[in-house]
N, C-alpha and C positions, 0 to 999 in steps of 0.2 A: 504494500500500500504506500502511497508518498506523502511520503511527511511533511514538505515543502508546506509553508503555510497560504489558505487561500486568499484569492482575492477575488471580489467582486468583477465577471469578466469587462464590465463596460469601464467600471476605473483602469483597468489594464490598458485599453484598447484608448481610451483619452492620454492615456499616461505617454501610450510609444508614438500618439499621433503628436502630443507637444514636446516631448523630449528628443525625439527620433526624427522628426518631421517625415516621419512614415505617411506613405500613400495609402491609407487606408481606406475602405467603403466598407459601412455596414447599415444595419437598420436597426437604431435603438430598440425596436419593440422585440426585434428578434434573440438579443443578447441582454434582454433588463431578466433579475433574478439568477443569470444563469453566475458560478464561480469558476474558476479556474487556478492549477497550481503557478503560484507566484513565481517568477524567473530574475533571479539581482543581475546577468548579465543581458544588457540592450543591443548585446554587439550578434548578430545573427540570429535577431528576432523572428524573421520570418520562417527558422528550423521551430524554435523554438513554441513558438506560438503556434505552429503545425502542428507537432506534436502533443502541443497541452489540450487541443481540439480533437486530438483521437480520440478521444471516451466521451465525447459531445456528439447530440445529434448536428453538431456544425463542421465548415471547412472552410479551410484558407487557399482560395484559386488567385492565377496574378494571370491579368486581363489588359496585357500593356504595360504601362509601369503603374501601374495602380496594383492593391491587392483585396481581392473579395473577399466578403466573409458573407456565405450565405448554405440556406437550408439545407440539409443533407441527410433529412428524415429519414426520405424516403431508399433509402438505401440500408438493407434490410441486413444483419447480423441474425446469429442461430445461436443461440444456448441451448443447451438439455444436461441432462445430471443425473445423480445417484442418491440416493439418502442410507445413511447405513446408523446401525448403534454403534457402540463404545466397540462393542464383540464382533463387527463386522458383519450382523445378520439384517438384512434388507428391511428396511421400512415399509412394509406394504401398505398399499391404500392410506398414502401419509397425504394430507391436503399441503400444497405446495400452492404460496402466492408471489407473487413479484411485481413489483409495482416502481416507477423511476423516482429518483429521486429529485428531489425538489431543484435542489443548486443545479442538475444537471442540464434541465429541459425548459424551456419557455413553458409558459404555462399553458399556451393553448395545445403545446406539442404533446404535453405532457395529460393531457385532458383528454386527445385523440389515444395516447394511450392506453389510459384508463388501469385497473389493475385484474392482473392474467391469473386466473387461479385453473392449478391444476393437479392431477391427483395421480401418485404413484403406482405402478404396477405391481406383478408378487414380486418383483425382481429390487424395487424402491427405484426406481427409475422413471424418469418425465420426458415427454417428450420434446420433440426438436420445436423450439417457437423462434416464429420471425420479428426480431426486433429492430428500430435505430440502433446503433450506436448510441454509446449514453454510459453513466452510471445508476446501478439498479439495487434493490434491496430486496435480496429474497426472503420471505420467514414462514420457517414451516410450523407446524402446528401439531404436536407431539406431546410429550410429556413435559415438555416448557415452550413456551414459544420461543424461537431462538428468529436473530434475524440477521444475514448474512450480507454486507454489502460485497458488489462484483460489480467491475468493467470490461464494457461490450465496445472492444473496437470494434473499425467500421470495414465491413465482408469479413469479419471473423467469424470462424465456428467453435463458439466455446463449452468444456467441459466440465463441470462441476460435480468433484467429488467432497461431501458434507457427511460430517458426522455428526450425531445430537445425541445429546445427553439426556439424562434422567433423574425429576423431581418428585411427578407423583402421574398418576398411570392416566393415560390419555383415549379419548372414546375409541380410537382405533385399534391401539397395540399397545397392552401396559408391560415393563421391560423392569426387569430388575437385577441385576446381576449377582451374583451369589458366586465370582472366583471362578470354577474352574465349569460349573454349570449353569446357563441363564435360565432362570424361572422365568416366563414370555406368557401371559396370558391371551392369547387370540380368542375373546371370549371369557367373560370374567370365571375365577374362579376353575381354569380350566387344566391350569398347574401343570403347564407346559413345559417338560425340558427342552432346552434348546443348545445347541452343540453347535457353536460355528468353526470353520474349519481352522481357525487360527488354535483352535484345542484338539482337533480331529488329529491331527498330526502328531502332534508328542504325547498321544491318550496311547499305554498301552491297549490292543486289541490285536487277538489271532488271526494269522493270515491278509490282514486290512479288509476284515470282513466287517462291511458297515451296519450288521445285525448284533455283531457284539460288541460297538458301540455302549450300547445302554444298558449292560448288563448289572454296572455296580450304581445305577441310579436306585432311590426308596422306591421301594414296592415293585422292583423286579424279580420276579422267581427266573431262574434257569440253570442250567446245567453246561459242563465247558464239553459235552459230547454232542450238544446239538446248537444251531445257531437259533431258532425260535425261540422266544418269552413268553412270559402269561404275566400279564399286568394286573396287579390288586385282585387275583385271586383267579383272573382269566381265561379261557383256556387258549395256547397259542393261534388256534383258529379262528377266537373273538374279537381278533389285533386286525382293525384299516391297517393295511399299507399303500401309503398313497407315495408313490413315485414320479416327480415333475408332471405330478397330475394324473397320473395313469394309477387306477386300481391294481396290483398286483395280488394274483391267485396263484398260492402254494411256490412261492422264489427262492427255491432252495436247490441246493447240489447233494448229490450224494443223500435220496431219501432213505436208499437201505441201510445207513449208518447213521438215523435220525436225522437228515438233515441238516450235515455236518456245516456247512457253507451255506450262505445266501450268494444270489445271482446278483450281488451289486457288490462291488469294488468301491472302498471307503475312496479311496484316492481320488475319485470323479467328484465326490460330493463338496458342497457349499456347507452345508449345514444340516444338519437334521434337527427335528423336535418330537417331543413325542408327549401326547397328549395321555394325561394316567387319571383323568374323571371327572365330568360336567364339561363334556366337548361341546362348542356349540352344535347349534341343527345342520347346519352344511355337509356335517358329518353324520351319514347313518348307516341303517343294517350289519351295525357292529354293537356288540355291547362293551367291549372289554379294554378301549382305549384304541387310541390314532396314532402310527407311525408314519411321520411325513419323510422326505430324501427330494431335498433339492439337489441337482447338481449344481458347480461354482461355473461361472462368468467369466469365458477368457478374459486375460488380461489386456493392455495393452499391444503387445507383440504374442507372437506364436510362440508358444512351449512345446514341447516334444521330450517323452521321459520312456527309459526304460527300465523295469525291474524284474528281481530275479530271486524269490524263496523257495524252503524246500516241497512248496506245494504247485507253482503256478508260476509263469512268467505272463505280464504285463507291457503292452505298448500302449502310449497315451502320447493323443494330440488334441491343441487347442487352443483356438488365437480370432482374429478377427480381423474382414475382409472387407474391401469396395468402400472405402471411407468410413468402416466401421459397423456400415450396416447390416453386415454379416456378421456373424459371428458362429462358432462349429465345435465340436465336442465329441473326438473319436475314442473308443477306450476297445481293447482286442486283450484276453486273457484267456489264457489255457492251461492246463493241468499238464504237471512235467512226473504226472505219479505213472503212467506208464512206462517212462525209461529205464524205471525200478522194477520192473517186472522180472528182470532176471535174478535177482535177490531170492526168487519161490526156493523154498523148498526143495530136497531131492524126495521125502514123502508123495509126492505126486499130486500136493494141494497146488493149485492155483489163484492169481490173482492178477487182478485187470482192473483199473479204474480209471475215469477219466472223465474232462469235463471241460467246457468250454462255453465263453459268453460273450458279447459282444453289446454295447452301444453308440448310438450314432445320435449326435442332437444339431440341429442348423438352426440356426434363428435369424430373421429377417425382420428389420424393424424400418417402418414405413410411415412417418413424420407421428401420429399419436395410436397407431396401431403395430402390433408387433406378434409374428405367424411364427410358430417355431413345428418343426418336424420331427419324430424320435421314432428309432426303430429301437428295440431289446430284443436281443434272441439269444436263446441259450439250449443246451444240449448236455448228455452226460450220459456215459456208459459203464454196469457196474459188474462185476463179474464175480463171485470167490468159492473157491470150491476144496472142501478139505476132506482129510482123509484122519481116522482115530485108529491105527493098529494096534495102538498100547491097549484098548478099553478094551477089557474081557467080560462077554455080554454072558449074561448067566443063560441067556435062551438062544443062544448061537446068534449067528449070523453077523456081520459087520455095520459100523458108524459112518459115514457119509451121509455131507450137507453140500445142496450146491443150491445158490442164491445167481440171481440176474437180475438186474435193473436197465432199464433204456428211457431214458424221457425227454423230451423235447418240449419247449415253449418259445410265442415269438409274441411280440407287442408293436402294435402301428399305430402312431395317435399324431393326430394334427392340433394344436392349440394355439388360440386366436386370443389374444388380450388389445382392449381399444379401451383410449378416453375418449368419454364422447363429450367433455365439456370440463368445465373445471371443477366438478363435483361427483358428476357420472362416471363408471368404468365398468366393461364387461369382461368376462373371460366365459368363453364356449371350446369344449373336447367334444372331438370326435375320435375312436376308438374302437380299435378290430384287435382281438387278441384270440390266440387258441394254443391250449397244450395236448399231450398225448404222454400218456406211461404203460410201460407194460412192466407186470414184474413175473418171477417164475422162481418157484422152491419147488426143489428132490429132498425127500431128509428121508434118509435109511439109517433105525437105531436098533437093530436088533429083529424082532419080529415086524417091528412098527414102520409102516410104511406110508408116506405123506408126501404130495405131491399138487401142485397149484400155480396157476395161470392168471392173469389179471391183466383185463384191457381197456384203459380212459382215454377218452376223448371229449376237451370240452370246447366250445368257440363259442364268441362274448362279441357285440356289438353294443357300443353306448353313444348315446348323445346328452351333455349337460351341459347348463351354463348358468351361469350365476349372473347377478349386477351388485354392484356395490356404492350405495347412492350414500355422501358425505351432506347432510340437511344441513348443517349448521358444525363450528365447532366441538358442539357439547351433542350433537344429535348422528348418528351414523345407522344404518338400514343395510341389509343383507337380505335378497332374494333369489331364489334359483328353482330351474326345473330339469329331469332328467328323464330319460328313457333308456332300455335296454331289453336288447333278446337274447336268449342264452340259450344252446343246446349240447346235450351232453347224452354221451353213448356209455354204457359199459356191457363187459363181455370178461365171464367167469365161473371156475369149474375150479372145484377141486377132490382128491381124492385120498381118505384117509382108512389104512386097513392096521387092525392091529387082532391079533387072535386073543390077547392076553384077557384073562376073565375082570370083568366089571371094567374094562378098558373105558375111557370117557373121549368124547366129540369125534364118532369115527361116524364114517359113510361116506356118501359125495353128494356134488353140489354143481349144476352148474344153471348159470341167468343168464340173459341174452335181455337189457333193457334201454328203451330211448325217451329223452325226457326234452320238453320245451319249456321255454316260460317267456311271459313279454313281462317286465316290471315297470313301475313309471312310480313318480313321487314331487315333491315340491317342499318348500320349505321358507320360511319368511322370517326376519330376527333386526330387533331393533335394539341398539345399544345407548344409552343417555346419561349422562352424568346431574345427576338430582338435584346437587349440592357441591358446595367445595369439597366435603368429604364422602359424598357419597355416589356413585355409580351403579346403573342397573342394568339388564338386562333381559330380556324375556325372548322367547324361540319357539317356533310351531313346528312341527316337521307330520305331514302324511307319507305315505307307503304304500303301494299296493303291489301283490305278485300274484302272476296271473294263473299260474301254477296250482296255488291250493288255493286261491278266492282269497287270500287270507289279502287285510289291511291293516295298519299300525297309524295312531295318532303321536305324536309324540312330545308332549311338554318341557320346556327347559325354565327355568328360574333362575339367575345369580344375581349376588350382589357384592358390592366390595364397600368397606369403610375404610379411609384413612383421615385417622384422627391428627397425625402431624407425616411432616415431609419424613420417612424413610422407615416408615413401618404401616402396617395393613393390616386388615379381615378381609378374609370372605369366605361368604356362604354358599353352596349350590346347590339346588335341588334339580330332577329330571328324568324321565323316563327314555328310557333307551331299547329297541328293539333287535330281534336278528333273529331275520328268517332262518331255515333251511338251504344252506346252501348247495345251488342244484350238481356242483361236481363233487358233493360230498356223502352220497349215498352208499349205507354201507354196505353192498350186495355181499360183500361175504362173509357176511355175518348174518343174512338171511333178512335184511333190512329192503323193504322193495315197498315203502311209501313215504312221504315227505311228511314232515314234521310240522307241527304250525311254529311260530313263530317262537321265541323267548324273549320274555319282556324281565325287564330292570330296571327297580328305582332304586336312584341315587342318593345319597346325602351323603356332602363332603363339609368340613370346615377346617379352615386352618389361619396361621399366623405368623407374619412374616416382619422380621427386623434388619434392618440394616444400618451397620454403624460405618467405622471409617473403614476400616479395613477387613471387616468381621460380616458376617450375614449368616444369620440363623434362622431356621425356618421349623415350624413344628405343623404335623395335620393328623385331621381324621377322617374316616368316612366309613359308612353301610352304605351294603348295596342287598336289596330284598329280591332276589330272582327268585321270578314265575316263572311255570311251564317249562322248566329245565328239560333239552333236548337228552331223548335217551343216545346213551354211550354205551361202546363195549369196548372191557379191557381186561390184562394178563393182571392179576390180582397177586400172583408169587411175582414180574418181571413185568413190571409197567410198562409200557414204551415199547415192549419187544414188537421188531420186526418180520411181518407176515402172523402175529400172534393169532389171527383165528385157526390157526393149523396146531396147537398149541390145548391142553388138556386143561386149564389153567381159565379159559375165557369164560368171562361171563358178562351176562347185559345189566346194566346198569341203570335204571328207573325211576329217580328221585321224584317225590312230589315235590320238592321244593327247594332252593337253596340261599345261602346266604353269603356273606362277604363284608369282614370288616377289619379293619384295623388302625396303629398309630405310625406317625412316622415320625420324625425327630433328622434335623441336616445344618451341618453347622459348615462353611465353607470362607474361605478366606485369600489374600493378594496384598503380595508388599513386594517390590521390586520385581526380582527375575524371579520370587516362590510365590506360588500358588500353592493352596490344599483344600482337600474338604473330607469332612466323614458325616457318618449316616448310620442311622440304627430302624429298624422297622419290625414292628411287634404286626402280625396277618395271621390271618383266616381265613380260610375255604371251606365250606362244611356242606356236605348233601344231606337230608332226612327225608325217610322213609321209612313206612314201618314202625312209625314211631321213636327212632334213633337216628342219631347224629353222627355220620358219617367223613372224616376228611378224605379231601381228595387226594390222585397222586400227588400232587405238585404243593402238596401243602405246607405251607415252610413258615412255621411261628415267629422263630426268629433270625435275625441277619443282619449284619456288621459290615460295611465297606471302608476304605480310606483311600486315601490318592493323594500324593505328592510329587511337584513335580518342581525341577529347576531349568530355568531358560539359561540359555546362554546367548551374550551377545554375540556369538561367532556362528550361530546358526546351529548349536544340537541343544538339545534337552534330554535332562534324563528324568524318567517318570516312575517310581516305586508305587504302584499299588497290591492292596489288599483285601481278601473277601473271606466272609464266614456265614456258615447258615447253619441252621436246623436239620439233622438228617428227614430226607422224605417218607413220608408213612409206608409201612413194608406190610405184608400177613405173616404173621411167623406161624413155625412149625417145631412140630414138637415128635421127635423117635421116639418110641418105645422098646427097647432092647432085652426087656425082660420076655420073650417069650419071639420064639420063629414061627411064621418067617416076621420079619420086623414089622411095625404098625406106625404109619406115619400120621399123625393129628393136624388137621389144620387149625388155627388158631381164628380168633372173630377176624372178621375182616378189617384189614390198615391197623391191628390192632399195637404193632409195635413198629418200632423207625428206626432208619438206617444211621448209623453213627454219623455224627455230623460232618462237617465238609469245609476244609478251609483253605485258601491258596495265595500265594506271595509273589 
């Protein structure tokens, strides 16, 4: 900025015509009001004075030996920009005004300008506006109003990148930083983690799988064998994952080993959040919480990176083209577990795994609209097949298992986001996705012979779009509507023989079934700040699928109090739905009709403080689920893979369930260290029967920490730590007093597996 002190431009302009006996023309009316930076040397006024008119809608032309000074409105300069937080995570739908400033413009000039409001994308981005030349004052309207002055020379195309701070939480996006994780409310009381990538990077996580990510936030359950969570009690199928807008169904690698990998590479990503209770309505046919995956925004120039672990190598490109209005996002990963295949065994087991994925993103931005394109495809082949010679079968015959997996997914979505005004903005997807798996087990244990086929195929078309209309500072409105047709095939047989007396779940099985559905919905949500202290919001959301007739109304309620700058309440209450999802029918398990829906209500409260360096946050919540969809599972080996083949299964029929708990997170920042811990006391409970049953995944208690040191030289090093509750197991109980031996099962989940902690 120039410090030079101002002057009035018309004393300027008298000054050089009597000191200088400068040839000058102008017209008082056009230069009265306007200032300019003062110059102490006379001696080559006419640079000078040129240049002090570059951030004016004026110009200095020489017409002879005279020199003019006249209008130069009309000649038109481009601004547009970015709004980011402290964390680097995009400002969405942030209300952006600019208006010229006083000194800079005549007043009639400045009158035709008027002032230009306009309103961010998901991206925090505004688009390109045609201005004079001038000096301008932008101020956005956030958690403070901040106001940023900027000079627009003249045919310049200028960029602005702005970052805003935080006082107290704003009708659009309230932002709070808690150190090493952002609590980001989109939608009050919605208790959003938010992860941008400037902590994605030095966060340890396996493989830079962006699913385990969020494994040491409160009220994560999960396990280091499988990359899916269950949020606040959830099951991992309850989890939105929304990916740069795309629905993502079943994103995992390697399902025959639970799902070891997600199909997204941390390294593409911008940010993620993850919404854990009282999401707004925008979000539905999920009960169990929102996982979002932005990808990040080249940079300035093209990057190009390559990487190499012992699971996967990595090619990544990304940059921006044609004066910027391109911009592109290649990412190419594949599994380097097949070059180890010679490592097998001389036993004569086998093993084969492999897996490969791909993203593509372009984006075109077109003065207040902006079209991006994304393809996702991914593939994976699993193979393992072993042999037991040591195992002496009391009934002859030999042990062999052989296992196969093949599955394929691809996703194509077109996404349109436009401001239509300086308060209006829409975003509309359009969406063709379809997967396919097939799996296949041989298991020969003696007498016992089992053997099983399994073939999915689903294809998904969506159309959604939303508006996001800014009424006023304190007023903000969210409406949308969606459609979609789903069809899904399956194909499955299997065959289980065993001669041994009172043997359990033997015979065969085979289905051949095809399933359609059209769904559609809508949803409407208005956000308003009450008071200085207080903030509301209320959400509607309908449903319908067409499938089983079934429809869902769905209410939201939150609110937030802040009683001074840097600490909070809020309350949420909500009903939450989730259908039947049509590629998740269990045909082999003898399951051949859809479910109605499962409804849950909400109630969350929690508390949040932030001091200088410190930020503590404590919550609570119940969630009352209805209509709990029936499940079947391995009761000795939860999780086990192809378990309906398995002695061990059985179906699962709760009237009812529940979900409650506390959580407690203290997190903190002082120079190059950051840290935070977390404690979370949870519950899962099924009843039926009269009794209260927990789930697999039921985990009481659990302990995180994370620390981490920056370095100015570009490495970090990040120590964390995690402890839980072992998961509920059924025990069994020998009886050796008498042959042949008597095995007891015990109640059911009656005892738990020793706890589980890692560094």
């Amino acid at each position: 900025m120039d410090e030079r002190p101002q002057l009035p431009l018309i004393d300027l302009l008298n000054q050089l015509v009597s000191q200088n006996q400068a040839a000058l023309v102008f017209r008082p009316d056009q230069v009265l009001g306007l200032w300019i930076s003062d110059f102490s040397q006379r001696e080559q006024w006419q640079q000078r004075l040129s240049d002090g008119l570059q951030n004016t809608c004026l110009e200095l032309v020489q017409q002879g030996d005279q020199w003019l000074i006249r209008d130069a409105s009309d000649t038109k300069s481009r601004v547009e920009g970015r709004i980011r937080d402290e964390q680097g995570v995009p400002c969405a739908r942030c209300l952006v005004e600019i208006r010229p400033e006083k000194r800079a413009f005549p007043d009639q000039v400045r009158e035709r300008i008027g002032s230009i409001k306009l309103l961010t994308d998901e991206k925090g981005r505004f688009a390109n506006v045609d201005l004079p030349a001038g000096r301008y004052l932008l101020q956005t309207y956030g958690e403070i109003v901040q106001n940023q002055p900027f000079n627009l020379g003249k045919n310049e195309a200028l960029h602005l990148e702005i970052l805003v701070a935080h006082k107290r939480p704003a009708i659009q996006e309230r932002v709070v930083v808690p150190a090493s994780h952002t609590l980001l409310n989109t939608g009050l009381n919605s208790q959003l983690a938010v992860i941008p990538r400037s902590e994605i990077e030095p966060t340890s996580h396996f493989n830079d799988d962006a699913f385990r990510l969020v494994g040491q936030l409160p009220g994560i359950a999960t396990n280091d064998l499988s990359a899916d969570f269950s949020i606040r009690g959830g099951a991992p199928k309850d989890v939105l994952i929304d990916f740069d807008g795309a629905e993502l169904v079943d994103p995992y690698h390697l399902k025959a080993m639970g799902g070891f990998l997600s199909i997204i590479d941390s390294d593409e990503l911008g940010y993620v959040q993850l919404h854990t209770s009282n999401f707004p309505v925008l979000f539905g046919n999920k009960v169990g919480g929102v996982f979002q995956l932005e990808t990040q925004d080249p940079s300035e120039r093209s990057v190009s990176s390559f990487s190499l672990d012992f699971l996967s190598s990595r090619i990544k490109t990304l940059g921006l083209a044609f004066d910027d209005r391109l911009s592109y996002l290649v990412t190419v990963r594949r599994s380097i577990l097949d070059f180890a295949y010679d490592l097998a065994t001389d036993s004569g087991d086998e093993l084969h795994s492999q897996f490969d994925d791909l993203y593509l993103k372009l984006g075109y931005r077109m003065g207040n609209h902006h079209l991006s394109a994304h393809v996702l495809w991914s593939e994976e082949r699993f193979k393992v097949s072993e042999q037991y010679p040591d195992i002496a079968l009391p009934a002859g015959g030999f042990a062999y298992d052989l296992n196969r997996e093949r599955g394929r997914s691809g996703y194509a979505w077109l996404k349109w986001n436009a401001l239509w005004g300086s308060d209006l903005s829409s975003e509309t997807v359009v969406l063709a996705d379809q997967f396919s798996s097939h799996w296949g087990t041989k298991d020969y244990y003696g007498p016992r012979t089992a053997e099983m086929d399994s073939d999915r195929h689903f294809r998904h078309w969506q159309l959604k779009q939303g508006w996001q209309w800014v009424r006023s500072a304190d007023d903000f409105w969210d409406w949308g509507v969606y459609g979609h047709f789903s069809q899904a095939e399956y194909a499955y047989a299997h065959l289980i023989l065993d001669p041994t007396p009172d043997a359990q779940n033997v015979g065969q099985r085979a289905v051949a079934k095809d399933a359609t559905s059209t769904d559609w919905g809508a949803y409407v949500l208005e956000r308003r700040r009450l008071s200085e202290a207080w903030t509301g919001e209320w959400g509607l959301r309908w449903d319908r699928q067409g499938l089983t007739d079934g429809q869902q109304v769905s209410p939201r309620l939150n609110f937030q109090y802040q009683p001074s700058a840097g600490q909070s309440f809020e309350l949420g209450l909500g009903r939450f739905s989730q259908p039947h999802a049509l590629h998740l029918l269990a045909v082999e398990d003898g399951q051949d009709a859809f479910q109605p829906a499962t409804r849950v209500d909400q109630f969350s409260l929690s508390y949040r403080r932030n001091l200088s360096v410190w930020t503590w946050r404590i919550a609570a919540y119940y969630h009352a689920i209805h209509d709990p969809q029936v499940r079947f599972e391995n009761f000795l080996r939860p999780g086990e893979f192809q378990g309906q083949l398995e002695s061990d299964r059985i179906r699962i029929e709760p009237e009812s369930s529940r979900a409650f708990g506390f959580e407690w997170q203290l997190s903190g920042k002082a120079r190059l260290w950051s840290w935070s811990a977390n404690y979370t006391y949870a519950r899962i409970e099924d009843q039926w029967a009269g009794k209260r049953y927990p789930r697999p995944w039921d985990q009481p208690h659990a302990a995180n920490f994370s620390l981490t040191r920056r370095s100015a030289h570009g490495w970090d090093i990040n120590l964390n730590g995690i402890w839980h509750s072992g998961w509920p197991t059924t025990s069994l109980d020998l009886d050796t007093s008498q042959e042949p031996y008597v095995v007891t099962i015990g109640p059911l989940y009656d005892g738990r597996l020793p706890n589980y902690h890692r560094m």
